[in-house]
Structures are given as structure tokens and as C-alpha cells.
Backbone and ligand atoms as CSV (ligand in chain L), in Angstrom:
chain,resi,resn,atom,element,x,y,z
A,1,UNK,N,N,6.520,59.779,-75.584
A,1,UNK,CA,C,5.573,60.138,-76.631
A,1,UNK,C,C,4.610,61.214,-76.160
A,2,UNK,N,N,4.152,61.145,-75.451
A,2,UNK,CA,C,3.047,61.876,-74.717
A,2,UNK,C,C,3.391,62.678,-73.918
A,3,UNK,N,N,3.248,64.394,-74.482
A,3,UNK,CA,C,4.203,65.513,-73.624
A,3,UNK,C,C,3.295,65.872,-72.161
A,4,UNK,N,N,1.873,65.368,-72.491
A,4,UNK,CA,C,1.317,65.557,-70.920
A,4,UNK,C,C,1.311,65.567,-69.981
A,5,UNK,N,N,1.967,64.425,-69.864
A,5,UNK,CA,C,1.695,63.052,-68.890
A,5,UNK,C,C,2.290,63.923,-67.486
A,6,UNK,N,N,2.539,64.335,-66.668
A,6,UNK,CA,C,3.833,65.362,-65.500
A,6,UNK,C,C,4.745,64.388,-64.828
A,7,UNK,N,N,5.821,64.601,-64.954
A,7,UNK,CA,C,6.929,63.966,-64.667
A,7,UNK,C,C,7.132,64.394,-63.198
A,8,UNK,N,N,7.845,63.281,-62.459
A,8,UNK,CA,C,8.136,63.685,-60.818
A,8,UNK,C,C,8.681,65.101,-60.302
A,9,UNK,N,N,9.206,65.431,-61.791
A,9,UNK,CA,C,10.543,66.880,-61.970
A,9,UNK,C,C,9.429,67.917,-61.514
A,10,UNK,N,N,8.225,67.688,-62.734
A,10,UNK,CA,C,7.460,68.747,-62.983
A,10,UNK,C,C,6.312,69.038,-61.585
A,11,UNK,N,N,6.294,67.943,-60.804
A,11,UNK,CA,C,5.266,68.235,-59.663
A,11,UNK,C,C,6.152,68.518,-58.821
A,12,UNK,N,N,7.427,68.343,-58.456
A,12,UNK,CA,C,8.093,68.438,-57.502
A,12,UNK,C,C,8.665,70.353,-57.865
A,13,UNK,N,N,8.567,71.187,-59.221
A,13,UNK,CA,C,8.492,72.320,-59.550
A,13,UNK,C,C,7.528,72.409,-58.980
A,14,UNK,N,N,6.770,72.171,-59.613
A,14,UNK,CA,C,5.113,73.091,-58.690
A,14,UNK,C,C,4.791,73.400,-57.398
A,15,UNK,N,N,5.076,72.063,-56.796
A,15,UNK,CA,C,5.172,72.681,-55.407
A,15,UNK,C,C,6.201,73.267,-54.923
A,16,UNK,N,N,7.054,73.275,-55.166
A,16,UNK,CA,C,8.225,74.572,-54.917
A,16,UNK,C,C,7.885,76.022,-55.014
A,17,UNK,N,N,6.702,76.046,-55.928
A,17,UNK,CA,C,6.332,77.132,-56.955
A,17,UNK,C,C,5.507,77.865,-55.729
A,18,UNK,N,N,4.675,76.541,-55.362
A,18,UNK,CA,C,3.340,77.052,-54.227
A,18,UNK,C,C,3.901,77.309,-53.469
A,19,UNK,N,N,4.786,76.497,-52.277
A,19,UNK,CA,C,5.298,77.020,-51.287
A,19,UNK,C,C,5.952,78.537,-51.383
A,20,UNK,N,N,6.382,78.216,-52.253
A,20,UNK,CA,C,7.063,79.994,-52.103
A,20,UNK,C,C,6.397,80.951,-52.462
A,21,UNK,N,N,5.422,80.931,-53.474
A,21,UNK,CA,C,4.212,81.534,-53.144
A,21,UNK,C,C,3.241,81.903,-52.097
A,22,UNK,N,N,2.992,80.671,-51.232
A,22,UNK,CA,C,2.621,80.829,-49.629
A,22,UNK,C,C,3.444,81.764,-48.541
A,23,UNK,N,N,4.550,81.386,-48.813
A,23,UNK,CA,C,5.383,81.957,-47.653
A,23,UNK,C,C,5.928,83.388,-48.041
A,24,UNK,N,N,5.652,83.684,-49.463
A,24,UNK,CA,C,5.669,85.653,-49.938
A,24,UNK,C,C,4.626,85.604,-49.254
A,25,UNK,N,N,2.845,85.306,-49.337
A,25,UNK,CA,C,2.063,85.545,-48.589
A,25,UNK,C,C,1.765,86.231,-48.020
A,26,UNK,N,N,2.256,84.965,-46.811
A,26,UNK,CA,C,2.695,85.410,-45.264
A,26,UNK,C,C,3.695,86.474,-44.945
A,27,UNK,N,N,4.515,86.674,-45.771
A,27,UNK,CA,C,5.519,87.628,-45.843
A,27,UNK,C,C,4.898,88.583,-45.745
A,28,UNK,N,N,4.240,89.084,-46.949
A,28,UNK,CA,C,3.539,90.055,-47.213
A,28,UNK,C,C,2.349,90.735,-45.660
A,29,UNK,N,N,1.799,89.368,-45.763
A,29,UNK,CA,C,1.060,89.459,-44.592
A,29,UNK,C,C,1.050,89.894,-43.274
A,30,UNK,N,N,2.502,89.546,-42.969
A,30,UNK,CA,C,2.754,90.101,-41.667
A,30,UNK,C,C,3.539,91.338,-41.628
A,31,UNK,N,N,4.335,91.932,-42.742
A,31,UNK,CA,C,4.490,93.179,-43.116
A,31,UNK,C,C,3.161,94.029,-42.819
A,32,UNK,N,N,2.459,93.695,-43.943
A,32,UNK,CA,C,1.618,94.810,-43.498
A,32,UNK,C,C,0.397,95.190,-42.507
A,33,UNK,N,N,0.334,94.029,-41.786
A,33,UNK,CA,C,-0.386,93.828,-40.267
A,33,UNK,C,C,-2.179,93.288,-41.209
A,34,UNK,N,N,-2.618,92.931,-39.630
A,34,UNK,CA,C,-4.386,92.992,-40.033
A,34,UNK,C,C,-4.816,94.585,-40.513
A,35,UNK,N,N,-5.615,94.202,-40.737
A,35,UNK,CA,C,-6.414,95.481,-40.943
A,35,UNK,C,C,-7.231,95.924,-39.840
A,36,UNK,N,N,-7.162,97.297,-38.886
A,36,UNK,CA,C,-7.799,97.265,-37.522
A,36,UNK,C,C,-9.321,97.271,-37.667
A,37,UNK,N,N,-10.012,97.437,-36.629
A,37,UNK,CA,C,-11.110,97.013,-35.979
A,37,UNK,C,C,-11.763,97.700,-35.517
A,38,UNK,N,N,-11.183,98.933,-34.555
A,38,UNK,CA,C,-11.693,99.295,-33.464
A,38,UNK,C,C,-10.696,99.696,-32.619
A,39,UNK,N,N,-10.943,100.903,-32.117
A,39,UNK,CA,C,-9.681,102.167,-31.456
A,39,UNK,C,C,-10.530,101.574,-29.864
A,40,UNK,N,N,-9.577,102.014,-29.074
A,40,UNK,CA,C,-9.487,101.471,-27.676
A,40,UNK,C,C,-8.383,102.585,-26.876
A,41,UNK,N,N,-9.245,103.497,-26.212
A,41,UNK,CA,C,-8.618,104.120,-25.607
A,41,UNK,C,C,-8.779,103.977,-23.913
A,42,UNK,N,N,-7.616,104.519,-23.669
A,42,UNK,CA,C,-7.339,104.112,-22.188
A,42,UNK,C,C,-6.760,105.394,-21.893
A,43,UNK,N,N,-7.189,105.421,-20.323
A,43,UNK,CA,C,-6.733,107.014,-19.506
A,43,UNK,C,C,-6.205,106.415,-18.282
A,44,UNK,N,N,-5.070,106.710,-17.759
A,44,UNK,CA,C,-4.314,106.084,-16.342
A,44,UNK,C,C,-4.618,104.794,-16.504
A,45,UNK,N,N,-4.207,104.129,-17.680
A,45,UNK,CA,C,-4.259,102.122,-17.471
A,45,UNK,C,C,-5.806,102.413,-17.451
A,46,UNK,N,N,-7.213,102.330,-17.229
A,46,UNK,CA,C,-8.206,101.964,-17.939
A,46,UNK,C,C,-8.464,102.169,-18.857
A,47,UNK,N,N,-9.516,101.158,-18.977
A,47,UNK,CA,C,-10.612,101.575,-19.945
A,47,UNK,C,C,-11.045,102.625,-20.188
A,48,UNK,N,N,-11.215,103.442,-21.278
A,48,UNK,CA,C,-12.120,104.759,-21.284
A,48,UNK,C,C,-13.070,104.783,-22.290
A,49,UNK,N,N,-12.978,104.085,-23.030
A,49,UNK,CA,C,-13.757,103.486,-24.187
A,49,UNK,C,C,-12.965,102.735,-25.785
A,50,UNK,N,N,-14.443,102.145,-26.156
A,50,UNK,CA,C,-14.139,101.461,-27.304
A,50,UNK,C,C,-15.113,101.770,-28.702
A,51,UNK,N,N,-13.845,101.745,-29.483
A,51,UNK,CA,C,-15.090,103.069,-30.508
A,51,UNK,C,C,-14.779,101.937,-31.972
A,52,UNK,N,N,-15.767,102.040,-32.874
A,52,UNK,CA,C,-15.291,101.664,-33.738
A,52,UNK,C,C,-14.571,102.077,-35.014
A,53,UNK,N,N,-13.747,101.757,-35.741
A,53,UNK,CA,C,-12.812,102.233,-36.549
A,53,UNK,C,C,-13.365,102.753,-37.875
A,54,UNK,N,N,-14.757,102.464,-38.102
A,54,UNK,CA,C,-15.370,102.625,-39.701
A,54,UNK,C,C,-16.267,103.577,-39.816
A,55,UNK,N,N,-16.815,104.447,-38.095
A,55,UNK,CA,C,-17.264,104.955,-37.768
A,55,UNK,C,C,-16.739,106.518,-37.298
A,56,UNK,N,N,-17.263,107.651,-38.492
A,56,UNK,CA,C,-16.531,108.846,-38.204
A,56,UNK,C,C,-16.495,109.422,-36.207
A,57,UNK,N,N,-15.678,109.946,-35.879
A,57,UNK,CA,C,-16.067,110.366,-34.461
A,57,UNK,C,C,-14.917,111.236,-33.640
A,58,UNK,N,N,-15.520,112.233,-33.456
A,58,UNK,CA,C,-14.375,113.547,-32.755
A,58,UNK,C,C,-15.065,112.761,-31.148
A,59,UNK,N,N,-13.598,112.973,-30.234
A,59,UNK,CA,C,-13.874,112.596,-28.910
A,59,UNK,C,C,-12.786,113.493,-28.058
A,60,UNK,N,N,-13.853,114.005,-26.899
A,60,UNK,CA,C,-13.524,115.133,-26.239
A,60,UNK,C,C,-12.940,114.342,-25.348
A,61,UNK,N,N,-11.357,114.109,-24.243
A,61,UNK,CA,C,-11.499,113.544,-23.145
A,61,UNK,C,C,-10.299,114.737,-22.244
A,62,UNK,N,N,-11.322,115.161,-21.497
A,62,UNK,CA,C,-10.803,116.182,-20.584
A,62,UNK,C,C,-10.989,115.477,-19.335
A,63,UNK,N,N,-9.395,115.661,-18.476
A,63,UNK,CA,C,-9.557,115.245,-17.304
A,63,UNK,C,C,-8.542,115.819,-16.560
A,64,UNK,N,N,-8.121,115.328,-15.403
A,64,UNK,CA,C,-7.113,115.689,-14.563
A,64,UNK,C,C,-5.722,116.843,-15.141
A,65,UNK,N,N,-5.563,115.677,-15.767
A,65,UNK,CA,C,-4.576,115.633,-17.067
A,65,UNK,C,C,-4.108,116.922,-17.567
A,66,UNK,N,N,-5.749,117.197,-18.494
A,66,UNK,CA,C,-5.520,117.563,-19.506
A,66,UNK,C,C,-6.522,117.690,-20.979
A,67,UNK,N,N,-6.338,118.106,-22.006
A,67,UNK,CA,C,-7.591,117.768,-22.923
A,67,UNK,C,C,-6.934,117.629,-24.087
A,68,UNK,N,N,-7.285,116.317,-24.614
A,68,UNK,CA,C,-6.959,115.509,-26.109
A,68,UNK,C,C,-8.018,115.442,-26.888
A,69,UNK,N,N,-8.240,115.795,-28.272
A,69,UNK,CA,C,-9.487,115.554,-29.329
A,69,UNK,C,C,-9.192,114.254,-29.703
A,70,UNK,N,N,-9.337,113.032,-30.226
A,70,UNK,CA,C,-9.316,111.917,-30.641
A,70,UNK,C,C,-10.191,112.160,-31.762
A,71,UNK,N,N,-9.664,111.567,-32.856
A,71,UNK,CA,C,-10.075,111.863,-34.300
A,71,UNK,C,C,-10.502,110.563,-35.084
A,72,UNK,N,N,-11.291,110.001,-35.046
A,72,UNK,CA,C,-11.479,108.853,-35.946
A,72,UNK,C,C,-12.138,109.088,-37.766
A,73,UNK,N,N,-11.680,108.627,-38.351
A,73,UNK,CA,C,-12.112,109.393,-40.161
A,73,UNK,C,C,-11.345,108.334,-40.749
A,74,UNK,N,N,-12.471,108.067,-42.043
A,74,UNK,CA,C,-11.921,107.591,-42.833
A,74,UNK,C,C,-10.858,105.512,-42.736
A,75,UNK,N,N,-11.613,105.142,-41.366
A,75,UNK,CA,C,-10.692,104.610,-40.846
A,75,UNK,C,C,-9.387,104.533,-40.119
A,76,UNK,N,N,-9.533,105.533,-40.294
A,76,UNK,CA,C,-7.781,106.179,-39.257
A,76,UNK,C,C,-8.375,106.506,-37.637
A,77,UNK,N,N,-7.351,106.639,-36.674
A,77,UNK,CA,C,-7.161,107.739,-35.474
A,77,UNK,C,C,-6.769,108.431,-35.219
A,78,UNK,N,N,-6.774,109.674,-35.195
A,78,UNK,CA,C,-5.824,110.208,-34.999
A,78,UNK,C,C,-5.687,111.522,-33.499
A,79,UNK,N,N,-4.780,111.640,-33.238
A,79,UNK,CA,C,-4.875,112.541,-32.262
A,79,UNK,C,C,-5.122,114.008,-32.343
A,80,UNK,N,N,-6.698,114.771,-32.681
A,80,UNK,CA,C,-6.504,116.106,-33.402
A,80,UNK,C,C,-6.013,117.774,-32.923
A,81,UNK,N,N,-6.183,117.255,-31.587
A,81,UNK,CA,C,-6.154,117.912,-30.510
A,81,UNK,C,C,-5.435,117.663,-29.232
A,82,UNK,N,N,-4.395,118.672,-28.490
A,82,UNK,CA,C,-3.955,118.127,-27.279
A,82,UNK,C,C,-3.524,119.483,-26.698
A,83,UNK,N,N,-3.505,119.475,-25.518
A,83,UNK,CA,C,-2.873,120.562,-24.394
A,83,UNK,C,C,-1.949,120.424,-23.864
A,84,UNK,N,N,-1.034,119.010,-24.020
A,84,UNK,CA,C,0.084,118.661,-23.364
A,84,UNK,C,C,1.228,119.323,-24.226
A,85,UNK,N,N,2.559,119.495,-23.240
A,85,UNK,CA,C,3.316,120.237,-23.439
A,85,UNK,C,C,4.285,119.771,-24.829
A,86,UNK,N,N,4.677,118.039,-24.939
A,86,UNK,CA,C,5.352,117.461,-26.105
A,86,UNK,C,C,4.347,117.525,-27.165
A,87,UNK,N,N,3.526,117.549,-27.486
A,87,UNK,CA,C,2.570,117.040,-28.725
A,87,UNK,C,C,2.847,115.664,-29.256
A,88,UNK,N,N,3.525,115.267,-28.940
A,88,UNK,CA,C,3.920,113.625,-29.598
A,88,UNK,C,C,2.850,112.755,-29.743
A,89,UNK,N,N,1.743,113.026,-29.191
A,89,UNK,CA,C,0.577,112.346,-29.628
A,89,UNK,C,C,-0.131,113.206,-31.173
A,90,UNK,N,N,-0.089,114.304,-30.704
A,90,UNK,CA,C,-0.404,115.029,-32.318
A,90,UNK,C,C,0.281,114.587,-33.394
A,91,UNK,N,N,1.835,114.563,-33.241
A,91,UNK,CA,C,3.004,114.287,-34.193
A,91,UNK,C,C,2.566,112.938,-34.676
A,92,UNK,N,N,2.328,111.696,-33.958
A,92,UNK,CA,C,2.338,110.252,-34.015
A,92,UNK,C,C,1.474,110.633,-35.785
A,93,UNK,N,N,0.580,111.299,-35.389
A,93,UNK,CA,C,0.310,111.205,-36.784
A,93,UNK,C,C,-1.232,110.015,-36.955
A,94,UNK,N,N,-1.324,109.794,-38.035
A,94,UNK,CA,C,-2.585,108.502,-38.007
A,94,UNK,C,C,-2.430,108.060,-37.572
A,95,UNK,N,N,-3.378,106.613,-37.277
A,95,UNK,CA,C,-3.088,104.877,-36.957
A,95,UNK,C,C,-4.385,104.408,-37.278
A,96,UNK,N,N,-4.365,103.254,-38.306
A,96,UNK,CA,C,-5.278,101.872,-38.544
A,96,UNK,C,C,-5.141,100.873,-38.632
A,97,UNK,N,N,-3.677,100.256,-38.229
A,97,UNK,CA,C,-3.656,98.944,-38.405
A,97,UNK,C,C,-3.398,98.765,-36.572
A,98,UNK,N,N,-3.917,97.198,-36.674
A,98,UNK,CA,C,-3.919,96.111,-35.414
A,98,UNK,C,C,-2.742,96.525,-35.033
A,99,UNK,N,N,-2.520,96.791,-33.400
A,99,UNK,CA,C,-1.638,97.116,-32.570
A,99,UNK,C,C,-1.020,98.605,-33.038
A,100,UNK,N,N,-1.226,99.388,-33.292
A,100,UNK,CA,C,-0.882,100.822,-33.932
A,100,UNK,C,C,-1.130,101.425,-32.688
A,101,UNK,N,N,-0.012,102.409,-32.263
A,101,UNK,CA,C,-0.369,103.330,-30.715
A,101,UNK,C,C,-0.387,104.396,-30.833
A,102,UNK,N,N,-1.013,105.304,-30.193
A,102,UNK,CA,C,-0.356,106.835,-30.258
A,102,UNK,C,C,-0.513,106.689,-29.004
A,103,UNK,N,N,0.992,107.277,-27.628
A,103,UNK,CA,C,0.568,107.192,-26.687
A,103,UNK,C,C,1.150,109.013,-26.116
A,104,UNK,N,N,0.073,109.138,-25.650
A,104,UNK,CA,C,0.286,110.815,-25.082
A,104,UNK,C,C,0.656,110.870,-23.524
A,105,UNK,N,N,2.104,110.883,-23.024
A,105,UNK,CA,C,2.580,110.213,-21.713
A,105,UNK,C,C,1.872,111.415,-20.690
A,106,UNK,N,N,2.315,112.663,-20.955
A,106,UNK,CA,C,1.754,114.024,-20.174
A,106,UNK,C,C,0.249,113.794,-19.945
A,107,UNK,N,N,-0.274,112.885,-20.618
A,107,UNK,CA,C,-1.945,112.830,-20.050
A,107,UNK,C,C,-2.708,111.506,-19.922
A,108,UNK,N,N,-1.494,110.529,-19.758
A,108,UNK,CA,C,-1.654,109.515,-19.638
A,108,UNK,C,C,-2.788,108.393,-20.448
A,109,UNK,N,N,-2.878,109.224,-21.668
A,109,UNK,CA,C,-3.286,108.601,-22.315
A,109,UNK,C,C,-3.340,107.597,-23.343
A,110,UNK,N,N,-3.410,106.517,-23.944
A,110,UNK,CA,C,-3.221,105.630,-25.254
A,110,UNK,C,C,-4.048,105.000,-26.120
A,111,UNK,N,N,-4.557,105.410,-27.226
A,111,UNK,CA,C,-5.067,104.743,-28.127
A,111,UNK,C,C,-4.453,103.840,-28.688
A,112,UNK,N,N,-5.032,102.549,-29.197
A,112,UNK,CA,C,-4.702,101.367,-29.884
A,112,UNK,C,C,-5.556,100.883,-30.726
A,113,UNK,N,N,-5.449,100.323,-32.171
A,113,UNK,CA,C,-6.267,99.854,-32.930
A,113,UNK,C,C,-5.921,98.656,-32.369
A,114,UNK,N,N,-7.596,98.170,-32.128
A,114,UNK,CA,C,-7.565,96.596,-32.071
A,114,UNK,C,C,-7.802,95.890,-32.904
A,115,UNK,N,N,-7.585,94.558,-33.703
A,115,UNK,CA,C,-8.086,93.889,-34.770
A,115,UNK,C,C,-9.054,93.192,-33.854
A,116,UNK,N,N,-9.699,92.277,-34.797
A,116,UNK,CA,C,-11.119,91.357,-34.885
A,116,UNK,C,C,-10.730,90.497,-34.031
A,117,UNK,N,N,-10.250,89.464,-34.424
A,117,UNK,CA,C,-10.113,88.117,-33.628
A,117,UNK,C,C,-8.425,87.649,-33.237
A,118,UNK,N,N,-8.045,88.705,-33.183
A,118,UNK,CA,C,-6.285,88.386,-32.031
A,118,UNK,C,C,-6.734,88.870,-30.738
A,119,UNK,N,N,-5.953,88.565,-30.131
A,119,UNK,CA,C,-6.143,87.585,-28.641
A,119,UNK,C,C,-5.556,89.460,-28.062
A,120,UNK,N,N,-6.731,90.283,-27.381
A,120,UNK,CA,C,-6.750,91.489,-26.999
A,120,UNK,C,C,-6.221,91.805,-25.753
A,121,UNK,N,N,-5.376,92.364,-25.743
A,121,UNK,CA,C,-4.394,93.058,-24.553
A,121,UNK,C,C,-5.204,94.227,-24.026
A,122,UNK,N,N,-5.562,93.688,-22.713
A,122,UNK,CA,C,-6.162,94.645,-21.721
A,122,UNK,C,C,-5.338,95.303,-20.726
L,1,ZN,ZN,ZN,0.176,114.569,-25.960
């Protein structure tokens, strides 16, 4: 009599409904990474600094090496400038998401977006 009432059919749909809803999600989620944080550049395996990602900033790093512009805008990094012979750090092109590299081997250099709270590779 009473079309309300939800039948075992109809809850046992629903959560079918959610779960797979959850797990596009996550799908989704890990497709398209965190959203980064904060660029982290390194020269010969250190540290060379840590800049933040929301924060415009041209960075000069001349050394042994070589000389790279580091480009931060808009949320991106990018490599704007380089003296090394491949450019493959120029080419790499942007980066803003968590774990994103541009690594420039001729000057031993690598930027990385770091996210917020994943467990940071030094
Ligand atoms: Zn390069």
C-alpha cells in the first residue's frame, strides 16, 4: 500500500549508487593530483630554497653550473631562463601540481611542487 516505505532492493541501490560515486571520486582525485603548495628547489642534491607557489617570483640561481631564471606566476613554475646546452628544463614547460618536476641535468638542478600535508621527500 504504501509506496514510501524503502525496500531492502532500494537501500541496497543506494548504496551501490554511493560507493561508486566515492570511488569516481577518488578516481578523479588521484588523476588529477593535490593541488601544489610550494616549489622547492634544489642545486647538486640540496636545498637551495623554498618558495611559495601563490606568490609571484623571478629567481636568479647562478652557479658553478650555470644560470637558470625560475619563474613562479600565477601559481605555476616555470623554468624562464637557462644557459644549459639541452633546454629541457625550458621545454618541461609549467608545473603546479604535488610532485611535478622540471629537472635541468647540465646544472644540476630540480624544482618540485610540494603539496601541504604529504609526507615530503628530501
Ligand atoms: Zn636546463
Amino acid at each position: 500500500m504504501n509506496n514510501h516505505v524503502m525496500t531492502r532492493k532500494d537501500i541496497i541501490a543506494l548504496a551501490v549508487l554511493l560507493v561508486v560515486g566515492i570511488i569516481g571520486l577518488a578516481v578523479i582525485f588521484f588523476y588529477k593530483g593535490y593541488e601544489g603548495e610550494s616549489v622547492l628547489v634544489k642545486v647538486d642534491g640540496k636545498v637551495y630554497g623554498r618558495y611559495p607557489l601563490d606568490v609571484d617570483l623571478e629567481l636568479k640561481i647562478e652557479d658553478e653550473w650555470g644560470i637558470n631564471v625560475i619563474e613562479i606566476r600565477d601559481g605555476e613554475a616555470r623554468v624562464s631562463k637557462a644557459d644549459c646546452p639541452d633546454k629541457i628544463c625550458m621545454k618541461t614547460g609549467s608545473i603546479s601540481r604535488n610532485t611535478e618536476t622540471i629537472v635541468c641535468l647540465p646544472h644540476r638542478l630540480v624544482v618540485t611542487i610540494e603539496g601541504r600535508d604529504d609526507d615530503v621527500i628530501r
